[in-house]
C-alpha positions in Angstrom: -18.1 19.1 58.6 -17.2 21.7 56.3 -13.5 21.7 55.4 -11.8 24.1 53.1 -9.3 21.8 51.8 -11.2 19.0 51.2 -10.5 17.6 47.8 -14.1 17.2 45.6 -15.1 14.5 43.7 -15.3 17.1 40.3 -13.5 16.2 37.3 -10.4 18.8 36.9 -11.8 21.5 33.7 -8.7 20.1 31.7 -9.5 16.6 32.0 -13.2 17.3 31.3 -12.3 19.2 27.9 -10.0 16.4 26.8 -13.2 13.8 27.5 -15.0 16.5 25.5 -12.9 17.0 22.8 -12.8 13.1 22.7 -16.2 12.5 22.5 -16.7 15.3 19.8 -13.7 13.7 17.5 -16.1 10.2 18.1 -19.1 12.1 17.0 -17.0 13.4 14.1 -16.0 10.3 12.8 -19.9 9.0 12.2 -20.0 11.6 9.3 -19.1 9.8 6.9 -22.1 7.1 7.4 -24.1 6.5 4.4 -26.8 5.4 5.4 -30.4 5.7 4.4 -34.2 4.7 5.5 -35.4 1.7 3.0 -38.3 4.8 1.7 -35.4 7.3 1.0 -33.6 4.8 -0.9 -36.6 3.3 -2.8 -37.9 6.8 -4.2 -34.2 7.9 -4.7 -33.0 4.9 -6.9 -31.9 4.8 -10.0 -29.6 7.1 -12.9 -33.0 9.8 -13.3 -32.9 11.0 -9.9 -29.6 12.2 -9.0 -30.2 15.4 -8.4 -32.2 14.6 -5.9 -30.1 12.1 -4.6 -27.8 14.7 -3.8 -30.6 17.2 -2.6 -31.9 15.1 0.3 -27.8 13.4 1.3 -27.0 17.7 1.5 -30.2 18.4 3.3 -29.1 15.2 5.9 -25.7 16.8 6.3 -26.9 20.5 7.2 -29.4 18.9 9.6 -26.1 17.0 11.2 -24.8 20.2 11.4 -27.0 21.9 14.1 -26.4 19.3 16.8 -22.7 20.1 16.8 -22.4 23.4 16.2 -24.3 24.0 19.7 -22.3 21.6 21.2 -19.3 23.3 20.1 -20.9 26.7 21.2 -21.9 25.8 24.6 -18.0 24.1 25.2 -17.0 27.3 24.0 -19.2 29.2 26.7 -17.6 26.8 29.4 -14.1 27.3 28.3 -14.7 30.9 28.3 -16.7 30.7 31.7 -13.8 28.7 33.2 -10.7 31.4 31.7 -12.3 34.2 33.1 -12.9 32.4 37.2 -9.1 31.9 36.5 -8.3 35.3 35.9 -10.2 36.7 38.5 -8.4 34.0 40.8 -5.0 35.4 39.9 
């Protein structure tokens, strides 16, 4: 039966933005990697092709960006989401 104050199973929104924020500061920290595919390296080696070098590591890092930027977006959405069921609760 159907009670109203019946406690849920839900995480609390603050302790969900502070696993959130964790995980993204994780995420963060693999940034610095520098890793490259045995091909990338191979083609890229050597003093003549620098530029290039740089080229595809700048290319990697833009693609890196997407992924957080929409996480970032869409915890933004649910922050904003969850401010504006407070106010209305006031």
């Amino acid at each position: 039966m159907y009670t109203k104050n019946k406690i849920s199973n839900f995480q609390t929104p603050k302790s969900a933005l502070k696993k959130m924020f964790f995980g993204i500061c994780i995420f963060l920290l693999g940034i610095s990697a520098n890793a490259q595919c045995a091909m990338c390296r191979a083609a890229l080696a050597g003093d003549s092709n620098i530029k290039k070098a740089e080229a595809v590591n700048d290319g990697i890092v833009f693609l890196m960006i997407i992924p957080y930027l929409l996480v970032a977006i869409i915890g933004f959405l649910i922050y904003k989401m969850y401010r504006s069921k407070k106010k209305k609760a006031e």
